[in-house]
N, C-alpha and C positions, 0 to 999 in steps of 0.2 A: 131380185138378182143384183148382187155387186158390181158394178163397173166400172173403171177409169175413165175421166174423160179430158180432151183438150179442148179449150172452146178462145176462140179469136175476136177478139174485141178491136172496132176501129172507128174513130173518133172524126169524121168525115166533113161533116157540115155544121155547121150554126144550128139545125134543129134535131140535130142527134144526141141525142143526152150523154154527156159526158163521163158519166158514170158505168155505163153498160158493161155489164160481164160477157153478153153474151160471144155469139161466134158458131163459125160450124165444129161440131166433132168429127174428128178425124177417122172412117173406119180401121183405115192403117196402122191406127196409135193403139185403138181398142185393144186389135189383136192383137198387137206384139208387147203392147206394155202394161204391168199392175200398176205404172204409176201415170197420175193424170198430169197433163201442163196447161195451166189457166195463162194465157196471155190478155193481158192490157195495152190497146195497141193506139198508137200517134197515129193520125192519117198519112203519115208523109213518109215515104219510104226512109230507112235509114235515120228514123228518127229518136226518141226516147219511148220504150213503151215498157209498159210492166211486165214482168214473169211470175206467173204462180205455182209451186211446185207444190201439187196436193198431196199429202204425206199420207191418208187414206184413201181408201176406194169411195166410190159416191155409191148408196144406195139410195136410188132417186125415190124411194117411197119411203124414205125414214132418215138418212146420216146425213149432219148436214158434212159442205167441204171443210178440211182444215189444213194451212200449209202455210208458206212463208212467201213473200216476194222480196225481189230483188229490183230495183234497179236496171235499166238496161241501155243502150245504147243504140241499139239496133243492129250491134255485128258479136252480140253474145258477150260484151265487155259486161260487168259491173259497174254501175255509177253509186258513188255516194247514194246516201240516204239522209234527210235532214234529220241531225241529230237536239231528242228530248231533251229540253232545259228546261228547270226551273218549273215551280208551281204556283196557282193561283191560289189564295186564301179568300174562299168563296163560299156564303151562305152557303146550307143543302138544300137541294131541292124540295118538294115538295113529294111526301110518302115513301123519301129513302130515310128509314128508322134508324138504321147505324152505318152513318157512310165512312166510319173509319173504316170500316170491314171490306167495305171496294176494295180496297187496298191491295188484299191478300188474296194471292192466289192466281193474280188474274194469267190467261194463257195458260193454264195447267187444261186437264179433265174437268168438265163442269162436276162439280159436286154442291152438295148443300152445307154450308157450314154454320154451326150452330151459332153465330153473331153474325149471320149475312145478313143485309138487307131483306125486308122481307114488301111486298106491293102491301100499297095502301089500304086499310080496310074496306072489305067490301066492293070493289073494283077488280076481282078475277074469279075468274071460277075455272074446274079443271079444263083442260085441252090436250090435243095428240100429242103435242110436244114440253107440254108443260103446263101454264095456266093463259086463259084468254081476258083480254080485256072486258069489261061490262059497269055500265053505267051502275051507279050503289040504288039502293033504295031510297034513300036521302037526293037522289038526283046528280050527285057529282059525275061524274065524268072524267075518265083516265087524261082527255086532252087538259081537262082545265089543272087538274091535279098535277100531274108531271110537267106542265112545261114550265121554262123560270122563272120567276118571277118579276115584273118589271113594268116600271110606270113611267111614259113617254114625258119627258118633260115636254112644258106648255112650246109650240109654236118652233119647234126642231124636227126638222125634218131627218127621219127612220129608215136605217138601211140596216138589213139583217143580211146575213150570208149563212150557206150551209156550204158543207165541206163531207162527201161522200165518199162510197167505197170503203169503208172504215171495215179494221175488223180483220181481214186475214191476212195483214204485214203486222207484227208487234211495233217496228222502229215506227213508221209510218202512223200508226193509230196513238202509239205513246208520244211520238211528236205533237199531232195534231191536238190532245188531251190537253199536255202541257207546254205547250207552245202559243196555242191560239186563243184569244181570250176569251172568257165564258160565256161571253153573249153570242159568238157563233156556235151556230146549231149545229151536231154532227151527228152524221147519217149512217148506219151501218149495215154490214150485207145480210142476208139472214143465213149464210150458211158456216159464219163465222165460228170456230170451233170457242166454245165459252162464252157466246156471247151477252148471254146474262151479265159475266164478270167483267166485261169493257163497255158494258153499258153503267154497270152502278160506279165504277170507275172514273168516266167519263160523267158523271153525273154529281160525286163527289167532289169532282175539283169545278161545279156550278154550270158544267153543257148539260143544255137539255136536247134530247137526242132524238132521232127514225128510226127507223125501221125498213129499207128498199123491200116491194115487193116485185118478184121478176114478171114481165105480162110481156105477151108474145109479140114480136117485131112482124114487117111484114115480110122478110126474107128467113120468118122461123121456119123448119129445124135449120136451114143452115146459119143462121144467127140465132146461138142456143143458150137463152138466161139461166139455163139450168135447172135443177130439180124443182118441182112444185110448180113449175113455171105457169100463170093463169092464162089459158090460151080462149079463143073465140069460138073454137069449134067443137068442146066438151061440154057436156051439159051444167045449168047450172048447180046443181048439184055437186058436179065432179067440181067445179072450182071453187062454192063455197067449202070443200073438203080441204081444197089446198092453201085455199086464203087462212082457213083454222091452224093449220098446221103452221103456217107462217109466221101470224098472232102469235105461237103459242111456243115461240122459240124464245123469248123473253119478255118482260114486262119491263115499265119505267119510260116507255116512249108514248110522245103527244101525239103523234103521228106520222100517216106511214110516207112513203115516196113510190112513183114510179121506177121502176129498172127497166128500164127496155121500155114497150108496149107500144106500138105505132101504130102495129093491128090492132089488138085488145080493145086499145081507148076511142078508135073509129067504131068499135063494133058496140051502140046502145043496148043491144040483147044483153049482149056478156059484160057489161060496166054494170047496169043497173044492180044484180044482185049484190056483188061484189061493193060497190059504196054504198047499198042497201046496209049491209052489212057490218060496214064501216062507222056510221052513222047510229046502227042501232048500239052499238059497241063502245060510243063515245070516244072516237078516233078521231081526228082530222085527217086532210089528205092536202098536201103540195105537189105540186105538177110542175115540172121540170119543164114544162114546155116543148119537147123534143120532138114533137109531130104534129103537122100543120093540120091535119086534118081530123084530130081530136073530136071526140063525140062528148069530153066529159063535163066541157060546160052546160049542154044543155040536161046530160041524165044528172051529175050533181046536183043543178042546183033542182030539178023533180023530184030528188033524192033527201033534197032538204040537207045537203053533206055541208057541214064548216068545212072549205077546200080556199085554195089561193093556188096562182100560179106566177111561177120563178118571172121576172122581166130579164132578166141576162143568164144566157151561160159562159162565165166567166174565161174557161178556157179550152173552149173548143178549139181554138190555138194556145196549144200550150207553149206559149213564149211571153217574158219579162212584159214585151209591148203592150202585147193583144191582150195579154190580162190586165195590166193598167188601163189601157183604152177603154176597155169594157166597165173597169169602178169608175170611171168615169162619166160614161154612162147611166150606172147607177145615181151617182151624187146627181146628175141633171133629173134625172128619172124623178128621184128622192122632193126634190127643190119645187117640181111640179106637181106632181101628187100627194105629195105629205110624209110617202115612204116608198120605198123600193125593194126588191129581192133579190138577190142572187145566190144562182147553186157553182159547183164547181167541183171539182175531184181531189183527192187528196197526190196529187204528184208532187213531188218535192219544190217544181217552179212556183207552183198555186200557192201551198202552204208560206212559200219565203217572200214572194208578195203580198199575201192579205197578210202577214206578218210586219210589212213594212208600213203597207197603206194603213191599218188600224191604229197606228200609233201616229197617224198624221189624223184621225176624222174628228177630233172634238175640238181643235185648232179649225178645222176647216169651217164649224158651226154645226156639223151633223149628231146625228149621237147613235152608235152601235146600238142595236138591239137586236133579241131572240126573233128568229120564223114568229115564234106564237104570236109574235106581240104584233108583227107586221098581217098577220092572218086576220088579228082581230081589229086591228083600225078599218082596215078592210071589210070588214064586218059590220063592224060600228060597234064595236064592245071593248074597245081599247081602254087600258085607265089611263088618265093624264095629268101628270102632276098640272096644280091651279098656279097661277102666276101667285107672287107676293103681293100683301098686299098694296106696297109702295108702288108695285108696277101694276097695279089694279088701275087705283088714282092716275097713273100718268096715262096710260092708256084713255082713261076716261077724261082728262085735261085736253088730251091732244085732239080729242074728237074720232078717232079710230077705234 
């Protein structure tokens, strides 16, 4: 059965994922309206939060949403929207065959077009919603294949950002494509109408991209990540049903993210299958860190899951400051450990400051890099460019 829905998102604390669609549905709205309203909301009364007008009905066992955002102010005004400039001339990634073809089309009807991109050899096989990910025969793996390419030079220290929610604002997504530069990751929703076409898109112009999956908070249904949503108290079964359906909404992502899940990732029962899953599928997983009380370091790593998790969220105060504060943090993060992570939302302050700060980090001595890359130093499987060999010598002269 078809239903509109409205769901209320609010951005509360430092361990709330900034990302979250979710929210309560409103019975009121059901009855009276065919049309749904997705809000993205500031914690702070009267603040800037997003509006989603979903232009279809949700049928929670099959459509995904699709609709526009605006902008908002908190008293129903319209705010600007950072406006798309300018492209990057960037390698293509890795198993996009013709990323001219990104190009065309994107935000229409998904269709298949005869010069679309097509996944990697060997790496899908069919799915409810189209094709799933799956390790080749040969061993490769959808993570190592799709993410970008890139090799840490010697003795700099790595800070990768991701930039989420991507996917049912056009301005907003085509900002973040072509605004931000290609070594930020970006994350998109899965109910994103086309999202195949803003993934090979966004992967054309050299991001390597997610996929949010929604998992259940602890105030669900009244905070509601929406359809498919992987909850604690369905059998495993029923949510490897919904994790497929997820997967299978597009191909071309390393891996996946949390949306929500506070309960979810506390609950070992219900994690285990699901980055079982994950894992047999050649996925990675990044954890946004948004719940203190997380189960998923101890089932990932029994899971044997390649996973990382975010050290900052960027703007769980969305304001100019608190987002500088926090790269801040980052670089010190960076300086001590070798590399750092951060997530963040796609809101128009977020984008116009990692906008700013990136064009300051290679003066600072840091060097931009992809999620993968910061996944895998973390791993130990990082590449690293070798010093020259002039500075082999001095290094060896100096006794260091």
């Amino acid at each position: 059965m078809e239903i509109s829905a409205r769901i209320l998102n609010r951005v509360s604390l430092p361990t709330i994922n900034r990302h979250m669609l979710g929210g309560g549905v409103l019975a009121s709205v059901l009855l009276l309206s065919g049309l749904g309203v997705m809000v993205f909301g500031d914690p702070n009364a009267g603040q800037r939060h997003y509006v989603m007008a979903i232009d279809t009905p949700i049928n929670h066992a099959q459509a995904p949403l699709s609709g526009h955002l605006r902008a908002d102010n908190g008293h129903g005004q319209a705010s600007p929207i950072v406006n798309a400039a300018g492209r990057h001339n960037e390698p293509r990634l890795g198993g996009v065959e013709d990323p001219g073809a990104a190009h065309k089309g994107v935000g229409a009807p998904t269709h298949v077009a005869a010069n679309a991109p097509q996944p990697a050899t060997g790496l899908s096989e069919p799915g409810p919603g189209g094709v799933l990910p799956i390790i080749a025969a040969d061993g490769r793996r959808p993570a190592d294949v799709y993410a970008r390419p890139f090799s840490l030079p010697a003795n700099a220290p790595a800070i990768a950002l991701v930039v989420g929610g991507l996917g049912l604002k056009s301005a907003t997504t085509q900002a973040a494509i072509d605004d931000l530069p290609p070594e930020v990751t970006l994350s998109f929703v899965p109910y994103t109408q086309d999202l195949q076409g803003w993934i090979n898109k966004a992967r054309a112009a050299g991001h390597e991209v997610m996929v949010e999956l929604p998992m259940e908070p602890f105030d669900y249904p009244k905070n509601d990540p929406g359809p498919q949503t992987l909850l604690a108290s369905v059998s495993s079964a029923e949510n490897t049903r919904r994790l497929e359906w997820l997967l299978s909404r597009a191909w071309g992502y390393f891996a996946v993210t949390n949306y929500m899940g506070s309960k979810f990732t506390s609950s070992e029962s219900a994690l285990a299958p699901v980055l079982r899953q994950l894992r047999q599928r050649g996925v990675d997983f990044i954890y946004d860190g948004e719940a203190r009380r997380s189960s998923l370091r101890t089932v990932a790593d029994a899971e044997h899951l390649r996973w990382t998790i975010a050290d900052r969220i960027i703007d769980t105060e969305p304001s100019a400051s608190a987002i500088d504060d926090q790269l801040l943090h980052l670089e010190a993060i960076a300086i001590q450990n070798g590399a750092a992570l951060g997530v963040g939302f796609s809101w128009p302050i977020t984008m116009d400051r990692l906008g700013i700060w990136t064009k300051t980090i290679n003066e600072k001595g840091y060097v931009l890099a992809p999620a993968s890359a910061v996944l895998s130093i973390r791993r130990g499987s990082a590449s690293v460019e070798k010093p020259a060999a002039h500075e082999s010598q001095m290094v060896a002269k100096s006794g260091h």
